[in-house]
C-alpha positions in Angstrom: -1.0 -8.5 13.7 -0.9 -12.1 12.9 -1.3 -14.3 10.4 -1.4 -18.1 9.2 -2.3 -20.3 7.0 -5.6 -21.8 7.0 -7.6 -24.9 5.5 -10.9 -23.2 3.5 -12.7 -26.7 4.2 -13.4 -25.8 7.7 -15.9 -23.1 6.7 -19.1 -24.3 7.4 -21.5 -21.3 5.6 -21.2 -17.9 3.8 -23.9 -15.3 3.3 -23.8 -14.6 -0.2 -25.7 -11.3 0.1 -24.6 -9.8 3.2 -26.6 -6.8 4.5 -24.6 -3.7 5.9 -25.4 -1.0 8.5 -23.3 2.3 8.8 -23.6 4.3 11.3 -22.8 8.1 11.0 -21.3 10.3 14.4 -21.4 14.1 14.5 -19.1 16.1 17.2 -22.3 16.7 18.7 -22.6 12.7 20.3 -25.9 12.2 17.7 -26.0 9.4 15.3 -28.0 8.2 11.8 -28.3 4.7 11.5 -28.5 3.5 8.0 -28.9 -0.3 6.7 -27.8 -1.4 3.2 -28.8 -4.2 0.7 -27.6 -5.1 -2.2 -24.3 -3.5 -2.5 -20.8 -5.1 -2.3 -18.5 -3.7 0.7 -16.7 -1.2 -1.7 -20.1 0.4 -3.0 -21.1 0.5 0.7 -18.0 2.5 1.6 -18.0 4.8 -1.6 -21.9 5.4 -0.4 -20.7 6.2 3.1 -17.8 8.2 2.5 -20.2 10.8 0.2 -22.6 11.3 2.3 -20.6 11.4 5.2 -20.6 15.5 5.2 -18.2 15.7 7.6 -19.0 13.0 9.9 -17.2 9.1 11.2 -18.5 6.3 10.5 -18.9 2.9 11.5 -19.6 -0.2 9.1 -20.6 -3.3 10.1 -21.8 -6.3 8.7 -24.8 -7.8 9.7 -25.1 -11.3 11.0 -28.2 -13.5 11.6 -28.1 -15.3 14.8 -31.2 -15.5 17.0 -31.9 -11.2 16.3 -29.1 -10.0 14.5 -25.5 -9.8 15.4 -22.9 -7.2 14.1 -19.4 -7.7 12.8 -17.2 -4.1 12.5 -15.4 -3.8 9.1 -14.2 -0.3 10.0 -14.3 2.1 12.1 -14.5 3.1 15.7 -17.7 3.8 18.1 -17.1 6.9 19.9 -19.6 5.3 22.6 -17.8 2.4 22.4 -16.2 1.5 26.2 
């Protein structure tokens, strides 16, 4: 890991009401795909965690750009390369 310092004025925007999408992995290889408004990132993961039911799970944040872009918070695809 790394770290540094950094200058907050060289943010250019924020999304202020981010939308989230978990998605939930069984042993079997099937997934449920779930998207989230209006909840902060700990509500999301207090959500995810109880319904979980013995599954992983991915979060990600959503990002607009030309369709819609994901950022992972947690988590790791198991179909991931």
């Amino acid at each position: 890991m790394e770290t540094a310092l950094v200058d907050p004025r060289d943010q250019t925007w924020e999304i202020e009401d981010p939308v989230f999408r978990v998605y939930f992995h069984d042993q079997r290889g099937t997934s449920s795909e779930y998207e989230v408004r209006g909840a902060q990132v700990d509500e999301v993961l207090d959500w995810a965690a109880r319904v979980a039911d013995g599954r992983t799970f991915v979060l990600y944040v959503c990002v607009p750009d030309e369709g819609i872009g994901l950022v992972r918070l947690l988590g790791q695809d198991p179909n991931a390369a």
